[in-house]
PDB file as gemmi writes it, atoms N, CA and C in Angstrom:
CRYST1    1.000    1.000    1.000  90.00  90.00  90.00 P 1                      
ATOM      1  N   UNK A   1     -59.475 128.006 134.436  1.00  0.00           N  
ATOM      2  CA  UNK A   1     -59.900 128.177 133.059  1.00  0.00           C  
ATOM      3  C   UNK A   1     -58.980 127.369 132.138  1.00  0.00           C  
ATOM      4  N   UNK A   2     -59.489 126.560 131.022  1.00  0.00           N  
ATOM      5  CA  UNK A   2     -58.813 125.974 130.419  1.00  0.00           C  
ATOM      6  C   UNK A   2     -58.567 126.783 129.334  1.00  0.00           C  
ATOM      7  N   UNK A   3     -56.840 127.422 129.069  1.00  0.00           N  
ATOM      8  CA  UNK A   3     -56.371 127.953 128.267  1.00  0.00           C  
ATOM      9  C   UNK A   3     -55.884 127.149 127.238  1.00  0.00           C  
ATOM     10  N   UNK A   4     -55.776 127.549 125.995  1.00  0.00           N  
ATOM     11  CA  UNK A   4     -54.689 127.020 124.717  1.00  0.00           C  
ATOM     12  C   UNK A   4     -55.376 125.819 124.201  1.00  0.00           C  
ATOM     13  N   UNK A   5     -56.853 125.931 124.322  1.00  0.00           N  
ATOM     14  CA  UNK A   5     -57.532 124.965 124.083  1.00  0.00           C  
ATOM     15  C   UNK A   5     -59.034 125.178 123.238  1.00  0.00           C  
ATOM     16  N   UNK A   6     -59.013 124.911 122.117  1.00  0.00           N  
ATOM     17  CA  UNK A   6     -60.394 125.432 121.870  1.00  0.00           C  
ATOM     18  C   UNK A   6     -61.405 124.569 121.193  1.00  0.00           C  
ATOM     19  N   UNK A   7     -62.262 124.569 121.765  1.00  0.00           N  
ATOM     20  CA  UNK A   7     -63.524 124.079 121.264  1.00  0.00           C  
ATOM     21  C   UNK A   7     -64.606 124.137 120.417  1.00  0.00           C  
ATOM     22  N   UNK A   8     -65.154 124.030 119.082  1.00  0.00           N  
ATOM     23  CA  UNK A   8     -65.465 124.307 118.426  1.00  0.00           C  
ATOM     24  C   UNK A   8     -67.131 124.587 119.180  1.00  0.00           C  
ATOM     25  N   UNK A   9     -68.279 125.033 118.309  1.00  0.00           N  
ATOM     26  CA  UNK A   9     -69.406 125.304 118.935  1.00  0.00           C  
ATOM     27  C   UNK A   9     -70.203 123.615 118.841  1.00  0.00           C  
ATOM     28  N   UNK A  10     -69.916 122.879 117.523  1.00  0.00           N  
ATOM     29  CA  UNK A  10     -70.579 121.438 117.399  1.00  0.00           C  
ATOM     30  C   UNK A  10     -70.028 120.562 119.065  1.00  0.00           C  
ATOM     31  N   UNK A  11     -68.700 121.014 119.257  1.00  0.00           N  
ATOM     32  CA  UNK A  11     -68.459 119.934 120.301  1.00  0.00           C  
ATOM     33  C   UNK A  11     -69.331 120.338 121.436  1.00  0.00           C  
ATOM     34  N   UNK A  12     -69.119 121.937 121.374  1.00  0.00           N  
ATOM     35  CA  UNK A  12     -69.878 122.772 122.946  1.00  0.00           C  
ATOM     36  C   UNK A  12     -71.500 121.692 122.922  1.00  0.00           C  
ATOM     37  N   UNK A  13     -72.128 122.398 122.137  1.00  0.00           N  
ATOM     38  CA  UNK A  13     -73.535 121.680 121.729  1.00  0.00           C  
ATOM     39  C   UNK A  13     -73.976 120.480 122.159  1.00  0.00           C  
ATOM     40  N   UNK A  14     -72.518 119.688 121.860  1.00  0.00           N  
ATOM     41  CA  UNK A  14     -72.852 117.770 122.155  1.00  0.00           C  
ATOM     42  C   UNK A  14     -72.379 117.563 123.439  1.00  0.00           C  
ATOM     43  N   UNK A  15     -71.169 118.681 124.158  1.00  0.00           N  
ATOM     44  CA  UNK A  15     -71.073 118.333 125.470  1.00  0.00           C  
ATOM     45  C   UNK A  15     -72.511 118.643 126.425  1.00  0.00           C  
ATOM     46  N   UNK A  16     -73.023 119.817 126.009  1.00  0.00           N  
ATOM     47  CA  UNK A  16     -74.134 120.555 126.629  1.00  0.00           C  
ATOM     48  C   UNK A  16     -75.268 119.309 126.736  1.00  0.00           C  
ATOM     49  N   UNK A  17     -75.601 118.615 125.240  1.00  0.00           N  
ATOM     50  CA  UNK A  17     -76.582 117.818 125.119  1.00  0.00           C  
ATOM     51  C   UNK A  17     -76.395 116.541 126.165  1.00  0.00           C  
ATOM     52  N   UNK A  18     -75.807 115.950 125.915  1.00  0.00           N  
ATOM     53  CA  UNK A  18     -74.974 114.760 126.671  1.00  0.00           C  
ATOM     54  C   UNK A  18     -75.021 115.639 128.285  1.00  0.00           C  
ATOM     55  N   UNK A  19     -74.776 116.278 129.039  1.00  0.00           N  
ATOM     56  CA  UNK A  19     -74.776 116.943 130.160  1.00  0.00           C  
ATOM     57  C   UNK A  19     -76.280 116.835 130.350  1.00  0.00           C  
ATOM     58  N   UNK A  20     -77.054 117.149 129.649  1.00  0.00           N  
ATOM     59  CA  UNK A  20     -78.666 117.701 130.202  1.00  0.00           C  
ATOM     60  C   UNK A  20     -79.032 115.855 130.395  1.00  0.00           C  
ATOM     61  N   UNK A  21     -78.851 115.141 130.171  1.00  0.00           N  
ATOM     62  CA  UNK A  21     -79.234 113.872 130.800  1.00  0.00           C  
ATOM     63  C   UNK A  21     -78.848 112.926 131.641  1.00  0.00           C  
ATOM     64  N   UNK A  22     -77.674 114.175 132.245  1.00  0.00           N  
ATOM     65  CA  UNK A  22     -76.923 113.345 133.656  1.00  0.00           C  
ATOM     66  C   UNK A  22     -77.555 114.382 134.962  1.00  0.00           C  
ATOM     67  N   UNK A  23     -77.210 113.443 136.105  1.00  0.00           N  
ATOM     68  CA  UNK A  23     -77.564 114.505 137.362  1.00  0.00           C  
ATOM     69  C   UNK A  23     -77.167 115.765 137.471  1.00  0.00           C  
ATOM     70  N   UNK A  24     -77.678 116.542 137.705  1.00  0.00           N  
ATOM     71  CA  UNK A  24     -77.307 117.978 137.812  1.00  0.00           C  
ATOM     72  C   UNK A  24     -76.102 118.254 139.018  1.00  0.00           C  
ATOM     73  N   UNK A  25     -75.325 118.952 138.849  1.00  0.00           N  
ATOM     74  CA  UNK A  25     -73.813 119.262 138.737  1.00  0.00           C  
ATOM     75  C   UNK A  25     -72.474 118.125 138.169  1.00  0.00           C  
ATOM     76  N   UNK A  26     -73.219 117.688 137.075  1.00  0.00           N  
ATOM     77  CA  UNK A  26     -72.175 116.868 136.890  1.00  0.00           C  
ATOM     78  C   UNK A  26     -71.520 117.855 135.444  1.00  0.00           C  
ATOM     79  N   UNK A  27     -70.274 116.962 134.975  1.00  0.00           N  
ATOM     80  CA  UNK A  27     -69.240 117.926 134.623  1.00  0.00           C  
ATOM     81  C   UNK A  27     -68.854 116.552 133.484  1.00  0.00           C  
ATOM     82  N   UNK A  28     -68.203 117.071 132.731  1.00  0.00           N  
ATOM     83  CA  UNK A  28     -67.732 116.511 130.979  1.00  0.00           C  
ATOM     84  C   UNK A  28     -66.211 116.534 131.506  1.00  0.00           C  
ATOM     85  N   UNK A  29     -65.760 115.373 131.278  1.00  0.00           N  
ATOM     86  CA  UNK A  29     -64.159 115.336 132.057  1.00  0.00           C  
ATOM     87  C   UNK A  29     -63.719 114.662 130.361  1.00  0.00           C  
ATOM     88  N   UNK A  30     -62.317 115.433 130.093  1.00  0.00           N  
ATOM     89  CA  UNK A  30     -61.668 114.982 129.064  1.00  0.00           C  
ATOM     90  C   UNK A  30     -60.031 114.810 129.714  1.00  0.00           C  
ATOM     91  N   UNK A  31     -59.457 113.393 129.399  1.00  0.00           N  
ATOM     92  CA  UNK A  31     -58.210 113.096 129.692  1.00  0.00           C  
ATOM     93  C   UNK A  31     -57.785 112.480 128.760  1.00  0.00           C  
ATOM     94  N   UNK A  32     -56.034 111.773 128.651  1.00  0.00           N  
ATOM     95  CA  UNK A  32     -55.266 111.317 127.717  1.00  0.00           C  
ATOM     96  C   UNK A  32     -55.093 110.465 129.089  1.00  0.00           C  
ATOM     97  N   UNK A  33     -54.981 109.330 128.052  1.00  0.00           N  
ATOM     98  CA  UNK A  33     -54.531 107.828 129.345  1.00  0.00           C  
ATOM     99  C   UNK A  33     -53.354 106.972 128.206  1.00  0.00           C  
ATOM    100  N   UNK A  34     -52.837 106.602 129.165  1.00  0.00           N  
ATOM    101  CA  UNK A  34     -52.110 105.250 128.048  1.00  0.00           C  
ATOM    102  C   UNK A  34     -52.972 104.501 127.932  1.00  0.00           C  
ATOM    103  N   UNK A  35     -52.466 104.109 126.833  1.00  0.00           N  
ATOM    104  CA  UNK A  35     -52.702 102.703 126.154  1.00  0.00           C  
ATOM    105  C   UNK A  35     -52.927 102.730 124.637  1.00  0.00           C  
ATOM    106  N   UNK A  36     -53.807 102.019 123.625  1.00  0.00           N  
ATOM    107  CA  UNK A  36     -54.520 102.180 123.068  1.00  0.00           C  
ATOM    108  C   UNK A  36     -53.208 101.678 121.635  1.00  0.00           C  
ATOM    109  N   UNK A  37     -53.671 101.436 120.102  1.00  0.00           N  
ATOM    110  CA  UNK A  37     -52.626 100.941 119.221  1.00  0.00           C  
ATOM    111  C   UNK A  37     -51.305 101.919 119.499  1.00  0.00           C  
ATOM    112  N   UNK A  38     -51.477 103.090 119.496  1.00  0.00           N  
ATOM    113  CA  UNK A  38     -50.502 104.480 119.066  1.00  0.00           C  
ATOM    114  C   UNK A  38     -49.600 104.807 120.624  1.00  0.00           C  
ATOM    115  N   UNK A  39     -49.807 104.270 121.985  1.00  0.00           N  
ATOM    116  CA  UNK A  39     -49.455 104.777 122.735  1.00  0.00           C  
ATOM    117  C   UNK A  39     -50.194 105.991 123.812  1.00  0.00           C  
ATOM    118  N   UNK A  40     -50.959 106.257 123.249  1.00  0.00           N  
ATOM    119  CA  UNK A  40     -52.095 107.536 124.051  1.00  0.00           C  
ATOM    120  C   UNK A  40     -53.464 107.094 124.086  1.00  0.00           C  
ATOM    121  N   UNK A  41     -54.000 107.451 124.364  1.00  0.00           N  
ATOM    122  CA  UNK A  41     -55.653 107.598 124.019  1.00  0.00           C  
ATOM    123  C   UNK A  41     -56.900 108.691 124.370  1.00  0.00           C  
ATOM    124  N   UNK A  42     -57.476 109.451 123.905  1.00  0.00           N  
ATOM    125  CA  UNK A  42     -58.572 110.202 124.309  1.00  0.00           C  
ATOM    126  C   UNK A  42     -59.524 109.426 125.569  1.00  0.00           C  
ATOM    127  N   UNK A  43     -60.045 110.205 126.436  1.00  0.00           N  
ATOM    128  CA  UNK A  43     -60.658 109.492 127.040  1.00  0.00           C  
ATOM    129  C   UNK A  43     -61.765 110.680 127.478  1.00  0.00           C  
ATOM    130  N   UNK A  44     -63.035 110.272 127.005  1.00  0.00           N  
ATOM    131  CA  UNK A  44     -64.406 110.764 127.595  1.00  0.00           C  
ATOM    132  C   UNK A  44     -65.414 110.652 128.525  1.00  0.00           C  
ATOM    133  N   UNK A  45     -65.654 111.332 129.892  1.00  0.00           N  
ATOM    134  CA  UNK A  45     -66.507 110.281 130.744  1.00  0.00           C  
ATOM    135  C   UNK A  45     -67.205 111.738 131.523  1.00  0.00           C  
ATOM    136  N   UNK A  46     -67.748 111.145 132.429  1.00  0.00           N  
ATOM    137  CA  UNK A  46     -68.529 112.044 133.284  1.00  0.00           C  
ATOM    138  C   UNK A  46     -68.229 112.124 134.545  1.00  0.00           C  
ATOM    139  N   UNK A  47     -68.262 112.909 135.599  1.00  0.00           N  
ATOM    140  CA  UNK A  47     -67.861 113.637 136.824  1.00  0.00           C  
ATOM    141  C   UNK A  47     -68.629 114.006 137.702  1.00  0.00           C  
ATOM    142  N   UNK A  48     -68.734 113.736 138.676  1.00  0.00           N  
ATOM    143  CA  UNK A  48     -69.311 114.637 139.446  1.00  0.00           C  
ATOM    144  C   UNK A  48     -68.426 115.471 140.512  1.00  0.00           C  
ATOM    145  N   UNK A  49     -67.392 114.878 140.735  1.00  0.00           N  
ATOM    146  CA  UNK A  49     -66.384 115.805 141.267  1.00  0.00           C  
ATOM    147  C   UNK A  49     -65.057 116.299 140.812  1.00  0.00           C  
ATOM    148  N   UNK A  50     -64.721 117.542 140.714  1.00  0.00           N  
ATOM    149  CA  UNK A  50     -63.392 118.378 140.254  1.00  0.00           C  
ATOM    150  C   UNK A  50     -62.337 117.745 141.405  1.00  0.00           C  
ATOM    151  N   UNK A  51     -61.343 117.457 140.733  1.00  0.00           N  
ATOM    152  CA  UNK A  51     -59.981 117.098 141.560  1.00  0.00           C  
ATOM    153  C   UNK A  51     -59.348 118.145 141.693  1.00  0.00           C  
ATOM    154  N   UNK A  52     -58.290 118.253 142.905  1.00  0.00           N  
ATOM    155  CA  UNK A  52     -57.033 119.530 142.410  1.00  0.00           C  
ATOM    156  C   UNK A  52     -56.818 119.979 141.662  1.00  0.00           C  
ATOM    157  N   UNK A  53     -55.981 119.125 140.818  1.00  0.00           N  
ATOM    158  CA  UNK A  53     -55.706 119.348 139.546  1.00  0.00           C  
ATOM    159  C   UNK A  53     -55.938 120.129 138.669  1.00  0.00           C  
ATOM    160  N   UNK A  54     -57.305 120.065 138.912  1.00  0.00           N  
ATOM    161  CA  UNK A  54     -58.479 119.876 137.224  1.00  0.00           C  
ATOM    162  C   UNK A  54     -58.377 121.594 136.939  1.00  0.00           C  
ATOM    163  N   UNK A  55     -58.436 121.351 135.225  1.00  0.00           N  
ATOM    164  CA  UNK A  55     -58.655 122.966 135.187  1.00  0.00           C  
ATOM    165  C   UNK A  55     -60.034 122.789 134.628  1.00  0.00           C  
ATOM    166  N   UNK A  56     -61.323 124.071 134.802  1.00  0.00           N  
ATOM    167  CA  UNK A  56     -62.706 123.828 134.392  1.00  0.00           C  
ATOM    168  C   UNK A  56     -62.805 125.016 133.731  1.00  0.00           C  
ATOM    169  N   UNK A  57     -63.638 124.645 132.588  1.00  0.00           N  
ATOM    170  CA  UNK A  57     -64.512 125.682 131.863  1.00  0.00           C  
ATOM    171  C   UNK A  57     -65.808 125.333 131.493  1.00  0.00           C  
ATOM    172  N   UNK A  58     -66.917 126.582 132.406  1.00  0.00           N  
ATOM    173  CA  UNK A  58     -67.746 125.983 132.519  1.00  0.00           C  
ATOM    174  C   UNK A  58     -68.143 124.592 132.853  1.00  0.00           C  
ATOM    175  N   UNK A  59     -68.732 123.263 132.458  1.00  0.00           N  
ATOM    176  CA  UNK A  59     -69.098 122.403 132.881  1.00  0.00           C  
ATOM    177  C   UNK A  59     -67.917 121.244 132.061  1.00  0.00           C  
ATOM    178  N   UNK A  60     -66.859 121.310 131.869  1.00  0.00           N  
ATOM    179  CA  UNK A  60     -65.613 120.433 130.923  1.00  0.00           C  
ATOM    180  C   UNK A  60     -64.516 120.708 132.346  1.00  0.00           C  
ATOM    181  N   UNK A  61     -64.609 119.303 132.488  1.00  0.00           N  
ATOM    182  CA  UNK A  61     -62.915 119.438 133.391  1.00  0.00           C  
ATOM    183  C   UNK A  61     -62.108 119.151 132.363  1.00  0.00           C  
ATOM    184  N   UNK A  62     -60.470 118.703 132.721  1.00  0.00           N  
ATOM    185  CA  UNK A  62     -59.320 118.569 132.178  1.00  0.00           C  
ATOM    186  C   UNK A  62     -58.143 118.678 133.280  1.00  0.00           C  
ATOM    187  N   UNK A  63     -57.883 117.167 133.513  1.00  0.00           N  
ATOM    188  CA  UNK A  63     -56.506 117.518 134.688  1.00  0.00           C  
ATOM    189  C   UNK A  63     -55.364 117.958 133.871  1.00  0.00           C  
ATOM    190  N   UNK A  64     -54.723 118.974 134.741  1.00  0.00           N  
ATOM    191  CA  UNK A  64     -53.419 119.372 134.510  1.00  0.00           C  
ATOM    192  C   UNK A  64     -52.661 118.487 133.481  1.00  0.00           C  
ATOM    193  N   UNK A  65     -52.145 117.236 133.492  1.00  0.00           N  
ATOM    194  CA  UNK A  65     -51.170 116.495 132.572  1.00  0.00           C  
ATOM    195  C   UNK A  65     -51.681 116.957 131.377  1.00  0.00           C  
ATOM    196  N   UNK A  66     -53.254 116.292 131.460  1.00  0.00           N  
ATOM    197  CA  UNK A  66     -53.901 116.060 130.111  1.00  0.00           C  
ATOM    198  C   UNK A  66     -53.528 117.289 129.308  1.00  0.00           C  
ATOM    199  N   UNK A  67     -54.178 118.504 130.260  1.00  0.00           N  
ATOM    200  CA  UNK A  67     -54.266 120.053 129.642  1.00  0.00           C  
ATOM    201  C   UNK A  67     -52.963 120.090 128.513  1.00  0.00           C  
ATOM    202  N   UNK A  68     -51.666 119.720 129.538  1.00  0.00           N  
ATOM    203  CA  UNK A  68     -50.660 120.138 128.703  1.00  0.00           C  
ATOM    204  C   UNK A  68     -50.630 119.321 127.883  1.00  0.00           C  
ATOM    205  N   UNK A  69     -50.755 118.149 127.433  1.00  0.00           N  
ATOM    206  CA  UNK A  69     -50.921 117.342 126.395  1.00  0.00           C  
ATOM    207  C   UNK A  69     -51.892 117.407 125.236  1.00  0.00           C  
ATOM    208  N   UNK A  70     -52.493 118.645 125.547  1.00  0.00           N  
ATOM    209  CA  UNK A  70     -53.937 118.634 124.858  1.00  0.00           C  
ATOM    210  C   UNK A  70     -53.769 120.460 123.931  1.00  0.00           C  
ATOM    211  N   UNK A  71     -52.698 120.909 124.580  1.00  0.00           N  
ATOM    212  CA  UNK A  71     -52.170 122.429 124.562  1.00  0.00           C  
ATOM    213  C   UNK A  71     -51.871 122.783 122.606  1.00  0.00           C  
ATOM    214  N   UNK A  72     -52.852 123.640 122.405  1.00  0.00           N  
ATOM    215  CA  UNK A  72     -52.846 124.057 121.093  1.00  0.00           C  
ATOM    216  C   UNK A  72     -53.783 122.910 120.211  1.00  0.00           C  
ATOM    217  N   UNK A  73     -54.711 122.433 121.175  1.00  0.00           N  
ATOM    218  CA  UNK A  73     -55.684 121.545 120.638  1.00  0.00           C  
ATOM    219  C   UNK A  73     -56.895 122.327 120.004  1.00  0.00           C  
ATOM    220  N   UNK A  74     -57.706 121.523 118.928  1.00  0.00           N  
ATOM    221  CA  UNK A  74     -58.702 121.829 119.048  1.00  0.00           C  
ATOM    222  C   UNK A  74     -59.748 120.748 118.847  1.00  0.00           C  
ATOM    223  N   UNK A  75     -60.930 120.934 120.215  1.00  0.00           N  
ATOM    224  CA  UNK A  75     -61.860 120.150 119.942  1.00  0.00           C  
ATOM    225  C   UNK A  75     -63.385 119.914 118.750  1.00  0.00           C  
ATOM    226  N   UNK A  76     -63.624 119.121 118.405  1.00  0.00           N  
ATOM    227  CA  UNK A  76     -64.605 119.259 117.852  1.00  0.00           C  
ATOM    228  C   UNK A  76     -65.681 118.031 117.549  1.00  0.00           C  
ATOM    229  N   UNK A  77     -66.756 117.692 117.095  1.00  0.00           N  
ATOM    230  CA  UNK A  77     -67.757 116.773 117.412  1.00  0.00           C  
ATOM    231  C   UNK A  77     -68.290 116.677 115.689  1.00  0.00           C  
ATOM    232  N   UNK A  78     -68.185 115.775 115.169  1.00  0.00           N  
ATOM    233  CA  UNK A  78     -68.203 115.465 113.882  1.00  0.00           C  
ATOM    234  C   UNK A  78     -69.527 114.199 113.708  1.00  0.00           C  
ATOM    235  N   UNK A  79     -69.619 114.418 112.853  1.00  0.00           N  
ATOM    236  CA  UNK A  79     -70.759 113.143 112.266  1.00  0.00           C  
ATOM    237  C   UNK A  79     -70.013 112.612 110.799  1.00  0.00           C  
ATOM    238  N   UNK A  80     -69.853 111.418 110.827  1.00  0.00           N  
ATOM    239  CA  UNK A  80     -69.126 111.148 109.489  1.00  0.00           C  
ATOM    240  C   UNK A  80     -69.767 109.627 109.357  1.00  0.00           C  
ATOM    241  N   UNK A  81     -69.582 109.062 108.577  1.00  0.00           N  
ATOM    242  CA  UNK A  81     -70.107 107.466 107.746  1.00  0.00           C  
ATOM    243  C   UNK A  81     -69.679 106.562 108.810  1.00  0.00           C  
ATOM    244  N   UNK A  82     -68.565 106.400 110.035  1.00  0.00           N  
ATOM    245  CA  UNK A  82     -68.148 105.767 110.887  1.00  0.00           C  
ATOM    246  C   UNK A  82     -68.781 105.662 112.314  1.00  0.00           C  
ATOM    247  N   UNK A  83     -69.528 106.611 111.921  1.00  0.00           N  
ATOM    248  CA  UNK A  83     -70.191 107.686 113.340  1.00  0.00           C  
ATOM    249  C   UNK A  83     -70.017 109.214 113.749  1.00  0.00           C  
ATOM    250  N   UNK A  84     -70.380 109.539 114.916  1.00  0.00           N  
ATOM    251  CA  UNK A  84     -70.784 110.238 115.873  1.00  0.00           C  
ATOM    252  C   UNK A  84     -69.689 110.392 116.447  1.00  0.00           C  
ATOM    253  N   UNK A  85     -68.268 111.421 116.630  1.00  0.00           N  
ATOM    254  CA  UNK A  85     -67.334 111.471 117.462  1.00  0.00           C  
ATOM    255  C   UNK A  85     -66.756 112.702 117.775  1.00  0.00           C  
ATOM    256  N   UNK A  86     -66.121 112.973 118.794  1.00  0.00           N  
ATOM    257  CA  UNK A  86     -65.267 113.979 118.782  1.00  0.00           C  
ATOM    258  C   UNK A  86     -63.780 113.633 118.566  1.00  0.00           C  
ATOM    259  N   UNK A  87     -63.646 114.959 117.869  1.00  0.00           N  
ATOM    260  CA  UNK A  87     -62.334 113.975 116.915  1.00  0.00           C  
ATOM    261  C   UNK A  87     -61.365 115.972 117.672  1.00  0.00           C  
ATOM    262  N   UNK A  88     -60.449 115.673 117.930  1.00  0.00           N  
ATOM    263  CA  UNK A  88     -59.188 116.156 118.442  1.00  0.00           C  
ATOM    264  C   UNK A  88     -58.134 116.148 117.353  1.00  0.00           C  
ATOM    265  N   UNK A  89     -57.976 117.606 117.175  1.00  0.00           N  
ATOM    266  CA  UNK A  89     -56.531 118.193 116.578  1.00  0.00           C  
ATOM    267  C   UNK A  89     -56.033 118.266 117.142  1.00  0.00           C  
ATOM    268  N   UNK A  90     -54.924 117.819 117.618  1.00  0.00           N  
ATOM    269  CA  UNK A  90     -53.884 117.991 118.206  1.00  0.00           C  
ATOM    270  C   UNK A  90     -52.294 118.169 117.901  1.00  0.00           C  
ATOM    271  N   UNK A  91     -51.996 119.590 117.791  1.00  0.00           N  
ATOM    272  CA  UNK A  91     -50.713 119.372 117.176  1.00  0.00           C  
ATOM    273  C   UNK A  91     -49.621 118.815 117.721  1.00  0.00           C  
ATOM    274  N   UNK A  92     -49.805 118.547 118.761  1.00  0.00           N  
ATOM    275  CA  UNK A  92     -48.610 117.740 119.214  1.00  0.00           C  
ATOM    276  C   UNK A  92     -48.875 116.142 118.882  1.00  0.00           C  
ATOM    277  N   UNK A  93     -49.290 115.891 118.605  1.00  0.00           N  
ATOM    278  CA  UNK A  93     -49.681 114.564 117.929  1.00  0.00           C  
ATOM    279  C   UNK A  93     -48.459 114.486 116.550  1.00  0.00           C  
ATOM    280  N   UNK A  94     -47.403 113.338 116.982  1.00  0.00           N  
ATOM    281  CA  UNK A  94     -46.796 113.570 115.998  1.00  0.00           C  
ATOM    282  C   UNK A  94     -47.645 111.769 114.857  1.00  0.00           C  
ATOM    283  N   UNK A  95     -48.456 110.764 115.163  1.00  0.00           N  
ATOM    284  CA  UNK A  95     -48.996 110.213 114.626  1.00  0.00           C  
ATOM    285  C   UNK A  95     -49.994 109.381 115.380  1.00  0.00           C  
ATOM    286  N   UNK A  96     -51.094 108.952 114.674  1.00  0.00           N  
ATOM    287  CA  UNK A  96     -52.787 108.308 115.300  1.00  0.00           C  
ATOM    288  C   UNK A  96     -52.543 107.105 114.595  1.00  0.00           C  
ATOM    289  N   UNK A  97     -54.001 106.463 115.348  1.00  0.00           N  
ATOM    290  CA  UNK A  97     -54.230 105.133 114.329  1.00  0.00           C  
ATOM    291  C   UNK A  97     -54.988 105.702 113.629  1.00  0.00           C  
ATOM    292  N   UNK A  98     -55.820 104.427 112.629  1.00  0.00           N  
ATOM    293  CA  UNK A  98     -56.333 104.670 111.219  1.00  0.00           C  
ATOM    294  C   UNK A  98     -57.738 105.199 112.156  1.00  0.00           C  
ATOM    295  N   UNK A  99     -58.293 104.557 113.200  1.00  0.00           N  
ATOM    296  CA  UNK A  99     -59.844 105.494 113.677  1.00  0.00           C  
ATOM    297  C   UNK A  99     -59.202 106.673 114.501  1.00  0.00           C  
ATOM    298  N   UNK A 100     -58.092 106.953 114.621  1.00  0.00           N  
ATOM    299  CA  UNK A 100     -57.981 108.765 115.448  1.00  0.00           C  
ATOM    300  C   UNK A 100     -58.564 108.062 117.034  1.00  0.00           C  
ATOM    301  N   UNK A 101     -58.501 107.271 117.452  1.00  0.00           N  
ATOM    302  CA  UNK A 101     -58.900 107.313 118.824  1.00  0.00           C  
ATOM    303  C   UNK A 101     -57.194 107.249 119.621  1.00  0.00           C  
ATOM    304  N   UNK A 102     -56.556 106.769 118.972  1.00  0.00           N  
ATOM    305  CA  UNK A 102     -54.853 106.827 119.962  1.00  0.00           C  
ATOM    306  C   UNK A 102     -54.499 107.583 119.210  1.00  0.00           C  
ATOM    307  N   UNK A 103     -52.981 107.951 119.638  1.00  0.00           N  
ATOM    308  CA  UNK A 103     -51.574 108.407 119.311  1.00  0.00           C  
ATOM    309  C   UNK A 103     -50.642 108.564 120.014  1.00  0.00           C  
ATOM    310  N   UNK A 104     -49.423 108.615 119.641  1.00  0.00           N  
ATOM    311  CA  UNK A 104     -48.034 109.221 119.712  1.00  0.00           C  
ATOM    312  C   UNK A 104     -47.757 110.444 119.764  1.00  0.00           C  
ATOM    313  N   UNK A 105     -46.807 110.570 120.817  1.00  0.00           N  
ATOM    314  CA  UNK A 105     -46.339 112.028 121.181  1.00  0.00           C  
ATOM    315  C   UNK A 105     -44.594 112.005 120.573  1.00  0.00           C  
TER     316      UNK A 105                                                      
END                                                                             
């Protein structure tokens, strides 16, 4: 179960939606990778298989590193003039770039 992590109902909704048009048992995988202007980056993709690692809720993986990097997060799925995104609070984020897709720890 992914603890210390919460998801708003807009993100649930758009993971759910986005899910109903992939093969059935596939899974919403969210990780932090390097790279990106800031040093971090969000990263969104699809699954069909759970690793060790992974902690799951319901149909959302999250490997272990990420989790803790992601700890006292909250997710959510926004529509704004730029687009369509899920945009991540993260308090451990001590700074992003100007689009919120990287950051610094």
């Amino acid at each position: 179960m992914i603890k210390e992590i919460k998801f708003t109902d807009n993100a649930l909704k758009q993971i759910n939606n986005l899910l109903s048009s992939k093969d059935e048992g596939s899974f919403f995988r969210i990780a932090i990778k390097g790279g990106g202007c800031s040093g971090f980056q969000y990263d969104f993709s699809f699954d069909k298989t759970p690793q060790d690692d992974d902690l799951r809720q319901d149909n959302i993986l999250i490997d272990k590193t990420s989790a803790d990097l992601l700890k006292g997060s909250e997710i959510d799925f926004v529509k704004e003039l730029i687009g369509d995104q899920f945009k991540i609070n993260n308090p451990q984020s001590k700074s992003s770039c100007g689009c919120g897709v990287s950051f610094s720890l």
